[in-house]
Each structure stands twice: as structure tokens, then as C-alpha cells.
LORO-970596 format. One record per residue (C-alpha): residue number from 0; chain; x, y, z. Coordinates in Angstrom, 3 decimals. Example, Ala and Ser with C-alpha at 12.3 -4.5 7.8 and 13.67 -1.06 7.14 Angstrom:
<atoms>
<atom><n>0</n><chain>A</chain><u>12.300</u><v>-4.500</v><w>7.800</w></atom>
<atom><n>1</n><chain>A</chain><u>13.670</u><v>-1.060</v><w>7.140</w></atom>
</atoms>
This chain:
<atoms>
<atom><n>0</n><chain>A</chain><u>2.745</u><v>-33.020</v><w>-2.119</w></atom>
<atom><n>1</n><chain>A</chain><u>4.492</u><v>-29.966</v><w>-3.469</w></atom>
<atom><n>2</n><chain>A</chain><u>7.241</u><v>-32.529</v><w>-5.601</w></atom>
<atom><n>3</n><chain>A</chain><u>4.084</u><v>-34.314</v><w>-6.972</w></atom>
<atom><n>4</n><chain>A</chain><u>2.563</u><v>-31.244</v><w>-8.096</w></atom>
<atom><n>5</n><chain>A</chain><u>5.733</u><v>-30.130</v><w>-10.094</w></atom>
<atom><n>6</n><chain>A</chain><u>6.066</u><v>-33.337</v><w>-10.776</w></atom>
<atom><n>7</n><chain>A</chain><u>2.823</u><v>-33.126</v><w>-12.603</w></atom>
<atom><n>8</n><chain>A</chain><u>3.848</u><v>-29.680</v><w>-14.689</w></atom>
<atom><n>9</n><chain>A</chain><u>3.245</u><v>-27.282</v><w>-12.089</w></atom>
<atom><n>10</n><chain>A</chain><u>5.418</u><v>-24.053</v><w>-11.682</w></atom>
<atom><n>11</n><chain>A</chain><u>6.816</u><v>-24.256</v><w>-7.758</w></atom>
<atom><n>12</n><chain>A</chain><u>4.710</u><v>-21.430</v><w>-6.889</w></atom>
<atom><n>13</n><chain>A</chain><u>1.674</u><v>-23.109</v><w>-8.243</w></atom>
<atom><n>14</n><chain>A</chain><u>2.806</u><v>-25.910</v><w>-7.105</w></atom>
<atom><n>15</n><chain>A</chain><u>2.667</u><v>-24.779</v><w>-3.530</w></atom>
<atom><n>16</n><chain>A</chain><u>-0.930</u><v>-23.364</v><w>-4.033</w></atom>
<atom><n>17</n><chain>A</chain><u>-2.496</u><v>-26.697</v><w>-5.826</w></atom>
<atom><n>18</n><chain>A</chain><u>-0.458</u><v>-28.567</v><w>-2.116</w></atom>
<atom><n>19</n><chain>A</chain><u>-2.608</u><v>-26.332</v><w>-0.340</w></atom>
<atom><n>20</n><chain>A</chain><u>-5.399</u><v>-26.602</v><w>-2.150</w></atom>
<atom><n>21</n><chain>A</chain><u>-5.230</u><v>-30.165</v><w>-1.685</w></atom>
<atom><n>22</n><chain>A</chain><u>-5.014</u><v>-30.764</v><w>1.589</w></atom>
<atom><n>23</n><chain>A</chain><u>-8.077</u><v>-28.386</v><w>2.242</w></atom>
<atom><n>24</n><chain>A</chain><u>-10.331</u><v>-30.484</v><w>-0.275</w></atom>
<atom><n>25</n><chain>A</chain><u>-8.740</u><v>-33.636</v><w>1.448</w></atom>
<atom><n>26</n><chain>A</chain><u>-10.111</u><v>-32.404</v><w>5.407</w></atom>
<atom><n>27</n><chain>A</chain><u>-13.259</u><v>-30.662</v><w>3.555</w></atom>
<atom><n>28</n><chain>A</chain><u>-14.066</u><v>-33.876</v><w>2.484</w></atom>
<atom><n>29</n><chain>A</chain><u>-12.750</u><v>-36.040</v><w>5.160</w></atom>
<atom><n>30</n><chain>A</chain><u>-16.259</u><v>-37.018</v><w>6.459</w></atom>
<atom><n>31</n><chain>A</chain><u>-17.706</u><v>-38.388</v><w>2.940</w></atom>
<atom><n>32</n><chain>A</chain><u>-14.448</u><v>-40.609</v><w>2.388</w></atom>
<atom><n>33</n><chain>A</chain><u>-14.877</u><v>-44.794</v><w>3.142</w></atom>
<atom><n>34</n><chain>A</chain><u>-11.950</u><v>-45.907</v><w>3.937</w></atom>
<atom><n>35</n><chain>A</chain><u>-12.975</u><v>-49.190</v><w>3.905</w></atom>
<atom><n>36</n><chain>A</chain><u>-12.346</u><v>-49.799</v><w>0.369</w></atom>
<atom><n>37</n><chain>A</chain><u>-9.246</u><v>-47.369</v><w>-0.010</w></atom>
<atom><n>38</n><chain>A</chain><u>-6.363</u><v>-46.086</v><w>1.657</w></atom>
<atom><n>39</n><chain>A</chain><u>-5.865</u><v>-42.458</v><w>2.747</w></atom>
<atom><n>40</n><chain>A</chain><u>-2.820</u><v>-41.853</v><w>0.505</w></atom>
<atom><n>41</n><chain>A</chain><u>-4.328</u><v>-43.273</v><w>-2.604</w></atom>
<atom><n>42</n><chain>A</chain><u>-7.601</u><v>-40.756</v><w>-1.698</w></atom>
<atom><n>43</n><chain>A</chain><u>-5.267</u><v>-37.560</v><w>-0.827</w></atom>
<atom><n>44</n><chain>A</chain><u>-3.142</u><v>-38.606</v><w>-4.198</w></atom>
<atom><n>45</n><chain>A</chain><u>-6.528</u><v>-38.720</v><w>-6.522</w></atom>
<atom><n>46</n><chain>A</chain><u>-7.813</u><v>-35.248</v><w>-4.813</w></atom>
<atom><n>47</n><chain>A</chain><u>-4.339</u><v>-33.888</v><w>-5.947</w></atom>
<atom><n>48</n><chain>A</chain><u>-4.116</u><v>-35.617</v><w>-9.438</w></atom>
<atom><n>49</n><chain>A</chain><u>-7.884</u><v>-33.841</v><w>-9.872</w></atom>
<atom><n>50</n><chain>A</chain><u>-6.766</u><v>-30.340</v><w>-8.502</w></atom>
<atom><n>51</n><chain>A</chain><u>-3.309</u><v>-30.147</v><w>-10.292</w></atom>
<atom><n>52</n><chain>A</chain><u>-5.577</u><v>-31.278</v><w>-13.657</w></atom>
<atom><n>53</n><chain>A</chain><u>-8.191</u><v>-28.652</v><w>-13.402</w></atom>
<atom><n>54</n><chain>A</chain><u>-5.288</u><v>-25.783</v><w>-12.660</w></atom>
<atom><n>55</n><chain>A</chain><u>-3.217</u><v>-27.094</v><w>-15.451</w></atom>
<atom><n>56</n><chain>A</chain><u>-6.267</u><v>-27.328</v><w>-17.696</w></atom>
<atom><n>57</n><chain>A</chain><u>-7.209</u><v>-24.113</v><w>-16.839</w></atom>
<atom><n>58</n><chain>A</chain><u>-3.573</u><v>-22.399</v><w>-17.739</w></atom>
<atom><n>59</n><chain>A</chain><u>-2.774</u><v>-24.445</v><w>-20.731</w></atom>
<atom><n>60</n><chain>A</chain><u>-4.463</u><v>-25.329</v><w>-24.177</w></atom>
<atom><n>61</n><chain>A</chain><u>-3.610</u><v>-28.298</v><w>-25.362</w></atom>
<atom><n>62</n><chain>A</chain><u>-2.045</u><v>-27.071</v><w>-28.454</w></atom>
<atom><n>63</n><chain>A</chain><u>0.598</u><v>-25.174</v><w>-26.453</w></atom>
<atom><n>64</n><chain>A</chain><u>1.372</u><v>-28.477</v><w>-24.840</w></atom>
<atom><n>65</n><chain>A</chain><u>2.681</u><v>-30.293</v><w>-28.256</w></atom>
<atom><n>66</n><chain>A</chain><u>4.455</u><v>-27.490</v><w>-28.736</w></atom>
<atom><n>67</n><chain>A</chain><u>6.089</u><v>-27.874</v><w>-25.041</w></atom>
<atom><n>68</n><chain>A</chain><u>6.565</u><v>-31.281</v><w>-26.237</w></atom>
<atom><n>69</n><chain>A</chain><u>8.309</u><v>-30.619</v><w>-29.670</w></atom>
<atom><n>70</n><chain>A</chain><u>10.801</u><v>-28.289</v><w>-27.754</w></atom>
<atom><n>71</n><chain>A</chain><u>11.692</u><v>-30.871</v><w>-25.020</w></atom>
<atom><n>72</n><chain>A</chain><u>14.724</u><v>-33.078</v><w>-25.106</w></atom>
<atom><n>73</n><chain>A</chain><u>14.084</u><v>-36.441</v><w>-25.794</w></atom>
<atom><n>74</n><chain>A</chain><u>14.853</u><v>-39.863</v><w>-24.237</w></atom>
<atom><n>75</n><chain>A</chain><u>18.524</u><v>-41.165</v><w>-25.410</w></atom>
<atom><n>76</n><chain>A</chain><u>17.366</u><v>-45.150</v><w>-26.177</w></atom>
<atom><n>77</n><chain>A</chain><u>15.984</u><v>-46.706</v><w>-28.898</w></atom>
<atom><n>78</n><chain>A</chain><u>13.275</u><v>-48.048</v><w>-26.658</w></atom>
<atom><n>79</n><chain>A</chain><u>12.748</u><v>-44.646</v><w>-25.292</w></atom>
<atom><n>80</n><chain>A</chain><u>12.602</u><v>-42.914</v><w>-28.748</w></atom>
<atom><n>81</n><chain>A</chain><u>9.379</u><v>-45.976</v><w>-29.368</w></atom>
<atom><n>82</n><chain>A</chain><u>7.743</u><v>-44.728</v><w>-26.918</w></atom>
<atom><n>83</n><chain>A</chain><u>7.951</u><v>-41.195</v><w>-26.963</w></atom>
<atom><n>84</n><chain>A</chain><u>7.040</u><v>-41.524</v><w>-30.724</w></atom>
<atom><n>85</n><chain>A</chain><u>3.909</u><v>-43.454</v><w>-29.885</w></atom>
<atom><n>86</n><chain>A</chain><u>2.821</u><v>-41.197</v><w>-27.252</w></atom>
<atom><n>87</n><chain>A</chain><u>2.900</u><v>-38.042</v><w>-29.150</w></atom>
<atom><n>88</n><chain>A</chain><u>1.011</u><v>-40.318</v><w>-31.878</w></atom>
<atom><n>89</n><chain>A</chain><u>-1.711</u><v>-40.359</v><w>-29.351</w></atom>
<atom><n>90</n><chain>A</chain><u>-1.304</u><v>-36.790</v><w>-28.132</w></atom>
<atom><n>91</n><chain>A</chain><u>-1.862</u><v>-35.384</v><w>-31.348</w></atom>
<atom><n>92</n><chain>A</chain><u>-4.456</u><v>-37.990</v><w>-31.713</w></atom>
<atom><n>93</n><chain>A</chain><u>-6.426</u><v>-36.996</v><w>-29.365</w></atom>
<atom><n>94</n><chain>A</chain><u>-6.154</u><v>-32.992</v><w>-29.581</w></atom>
<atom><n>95</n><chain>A</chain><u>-7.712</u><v>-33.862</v><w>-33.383</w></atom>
<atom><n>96</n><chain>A</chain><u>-11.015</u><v>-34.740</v><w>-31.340</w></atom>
<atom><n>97</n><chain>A</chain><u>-10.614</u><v>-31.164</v><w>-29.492</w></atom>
<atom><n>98</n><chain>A</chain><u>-13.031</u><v>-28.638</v><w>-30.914</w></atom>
<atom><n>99</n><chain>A</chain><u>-10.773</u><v>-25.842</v><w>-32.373</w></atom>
<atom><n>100</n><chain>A</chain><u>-9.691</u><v>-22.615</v><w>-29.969</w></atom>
<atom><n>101</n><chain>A</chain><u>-12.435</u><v>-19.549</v><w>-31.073</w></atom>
<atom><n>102</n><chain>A</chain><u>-12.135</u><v>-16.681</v><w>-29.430</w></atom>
<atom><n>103</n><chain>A</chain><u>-10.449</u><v>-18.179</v><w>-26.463</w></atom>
<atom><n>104</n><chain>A</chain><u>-8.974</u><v>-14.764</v><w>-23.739</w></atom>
<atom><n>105</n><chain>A</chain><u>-5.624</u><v>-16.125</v><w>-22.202</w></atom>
</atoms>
């Protein structure tokens, strides 16, 4: 669980944390989960994607993300360089729906 949480932009000491964290939600919760029409994994997997998102969220601003994004090395194909292109289309997309940082303490 630790990989998927770097994995997912987590520092390794966050990372370790947001494991933890998981795993606690995941037995918290154990009672309310049907497993009927799920598996376990997929379950423990969604309580992590939803932990790692609200820690991430709550570190990051988007805007400091495209500029994460600009710094990073970029895929060597042609088909790579397509879609990279078109996902920071939709990044940037996107954050031009976000309201506008006021006043924001980091």
C-alpha cells in the first residue's frame, strides 16, 4: 500500500502515514462493506485512492501542480508527447473552472 501511495505523489513518509491511515478506515469500516457486489482489494484500493486524494489535496494547490508538471521530463515518443500534450490541455482546462487562490495560509 505504501508503493501505491507514492505511486500516487506521496512523499515516502507520507506515504507511510496515508498506508496507515488506510488500513484503519478499511477495519473501521469493515462492518458497513457488502462484499457481495465487490471484492476486498478493489474496496481497500478506493479507501486509499480517497485518503491519498484528500492528503494530497490538502498539501497542494492545483496551480503548483502545472508547475510540477512543466518541470518534469517528458515521455520520449511521438505517441507519448500526444498524450502528455492533451492531458495538460485538460489540466489547465480544468484549473480555469477553479475559483482563484485569495488569501489561502500554506
Amino acid at each position: 500500500m505504501k508503493i501505491y501511495m507514492i505511486r500516487r505523489g506521496a512523499a515516502p513518509e507520507l506515504a507511510e502515514d496515508l498506508a496507515i491511515e488506510t488500513f484503519v478506515n478499511f477495519w473501521t469500516k469493515a462492518g458497513e462493506c457488502d462484499l457481495r457486489d465487490r471484492s476486498a482489494a478493489g474496496w481497500i484500493f478506493k479507501i486509499a485512492r480517497n485518503t491519498s486524494i484528500d492528503a494530497l489535496r490538502g498539501e497542494r494547490h492545483p496551480s503548483d501542480l502545472v508547475a510540477q508538471m512543466d518541470a518534469a521530463p517528458g515521455p520520449t515518443t511521438t505517441e507519448g508527447d500526444h498524450l502528455s500534450a492533451e492531458r495538460e490541455n485538460r489540466v489547465r482546462s480544468a484549473m480555469n473552472c477553479l475559483p482563484t487562490r485569495t488569501g489561502a495560509s500554506a
